[in-house]
N, C-alpha and C positions, 0 to 999 in steps of 0.2 A: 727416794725413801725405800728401805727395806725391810721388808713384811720378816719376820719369823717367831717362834715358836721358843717361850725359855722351858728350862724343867731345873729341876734344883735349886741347891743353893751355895754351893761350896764356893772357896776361895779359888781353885785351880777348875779355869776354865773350855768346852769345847766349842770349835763350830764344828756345826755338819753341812758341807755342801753336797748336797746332790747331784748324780747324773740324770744326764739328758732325757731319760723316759719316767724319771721322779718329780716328785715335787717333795718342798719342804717336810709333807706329812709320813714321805717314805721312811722316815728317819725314830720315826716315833717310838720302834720297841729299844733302837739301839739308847739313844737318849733318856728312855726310860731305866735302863742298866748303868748306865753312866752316873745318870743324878742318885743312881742306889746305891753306888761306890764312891760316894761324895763329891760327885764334878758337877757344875753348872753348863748343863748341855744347850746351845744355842741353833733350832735349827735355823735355816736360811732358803728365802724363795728369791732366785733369780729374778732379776728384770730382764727386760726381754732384748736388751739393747748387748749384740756378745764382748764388743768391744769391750766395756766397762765391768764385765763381771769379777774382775781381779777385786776392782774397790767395791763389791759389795761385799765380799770377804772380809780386805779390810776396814770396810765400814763394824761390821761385824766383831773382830777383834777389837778395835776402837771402842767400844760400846761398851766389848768387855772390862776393857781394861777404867773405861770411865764410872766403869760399877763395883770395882774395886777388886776384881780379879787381879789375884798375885800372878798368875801366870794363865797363859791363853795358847790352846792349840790347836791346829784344823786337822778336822779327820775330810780328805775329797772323795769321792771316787768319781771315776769314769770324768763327765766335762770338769763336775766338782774340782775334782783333785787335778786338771790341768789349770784350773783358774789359781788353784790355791798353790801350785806352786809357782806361779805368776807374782803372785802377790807376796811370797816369800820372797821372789827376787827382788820387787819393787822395795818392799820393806823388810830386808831381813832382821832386825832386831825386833820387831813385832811379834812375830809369832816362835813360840817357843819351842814346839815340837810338830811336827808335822805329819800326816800318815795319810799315803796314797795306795787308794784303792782302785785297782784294776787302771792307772794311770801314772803319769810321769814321762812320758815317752815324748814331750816335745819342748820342755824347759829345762837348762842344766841345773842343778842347785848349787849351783858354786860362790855364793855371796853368804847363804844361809848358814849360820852356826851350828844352830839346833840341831838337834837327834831329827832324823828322818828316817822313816820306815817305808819299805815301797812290798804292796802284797799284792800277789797276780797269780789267777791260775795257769799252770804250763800249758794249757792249750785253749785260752782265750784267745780270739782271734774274730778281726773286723775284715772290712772289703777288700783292707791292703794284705791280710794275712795275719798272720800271730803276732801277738803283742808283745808277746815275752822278749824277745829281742833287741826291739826300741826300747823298753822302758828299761833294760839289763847295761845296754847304751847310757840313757842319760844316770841311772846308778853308778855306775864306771865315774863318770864323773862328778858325782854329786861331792859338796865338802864332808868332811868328817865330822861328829859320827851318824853311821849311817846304817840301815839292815833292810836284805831283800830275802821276805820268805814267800818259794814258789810255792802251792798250793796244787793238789792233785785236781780236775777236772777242768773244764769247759766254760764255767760260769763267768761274767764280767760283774764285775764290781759290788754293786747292790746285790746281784742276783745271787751272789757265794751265800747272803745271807738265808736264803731260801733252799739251800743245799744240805748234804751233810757236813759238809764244812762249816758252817754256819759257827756254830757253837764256838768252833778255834779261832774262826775269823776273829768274833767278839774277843773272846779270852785275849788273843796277841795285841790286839787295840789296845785291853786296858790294861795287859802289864807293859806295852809301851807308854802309856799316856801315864802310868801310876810311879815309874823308877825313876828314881831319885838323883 
């Protein structure tokens, strides 16, 4: 079973998956700006098992779409968005639009139809080094269509939202998740 969090009510729906130092309740203000631009925000709390976390995404989407969501899309970041584009590959006609946050750097997209957005700041960077690279990598390959916008500082994923960037982070979310 997967625990999460609705808000709204619209017809076109999101998940939010979380990184690794979040839980479902990190998602709370983003979710809150979404159901006020008329989407039906879905957060999600991991189980604890990593293998499986692809299908609680699309457990997730699933859910939506059995609740009558015309169209369903996952926003990841950081593990979030490596699971969710996991789950893009496993089921590409499932999810409709995709948006990776501070991730993407270890699944190709290349089965996925959908719009895919990949957003990373130019000097995020883990144990291995800077991220920008790897995730510029699996972009390279990702299907068509697709947009990578680098982002000035330091922050990973969730944390852009606690930046000055914050504000644009949100803004390019929902004129990717709002275009027609």
């Amino acid at each position: 079973m997967v625990y999460g969090d609705l808000y709204g009510t619209g017809d076109r729906a999101v998940v939010l998956a979380h990184g690794g130092r979040f839980t479902k309740e990190s998602w709370d203000p983003q979710a809150r700006i979404l159901a006020a631009a008329g989407f039906r925000a879905l957060t999600i709390e991991f189980r604890q098992a990593e293998e499986g976390r692809r299908f609680d995404i699309l457990a997730a989407v699933h859910y939506l779409r059995e609740a009558g969501a015309k169209s369903v899309s996952v926003v990841g970041a950081s593990m979030g968005g490596d699971y969710a584009a996991e789950a893009a590959q496993a089921e590409p006609a499932e999810i409709d639009r995709l948006v990776l946050l501070g991730s993407g750097a270890y699944t190709p997209l290349t089965t996925m139809k959908g719009p895919k957005l990949f957003l990373v700041a130019r000097d995020d960077a883990n144990d291995e080094g800077p991220r920008l690279p790897k995730i510029r990598a699996q972009y390279e390959k990702a299907r068509k269509p697709k947009e990578l916008i680098v982002l000035e500082g330091a922050a990973h994923a969730q944390f852009l939202f606690r930046t000055d960037q914050g504000e644009r982070v949100m803004q390019e979310i929902l004129r990717f998740l709002s275009a027609r």
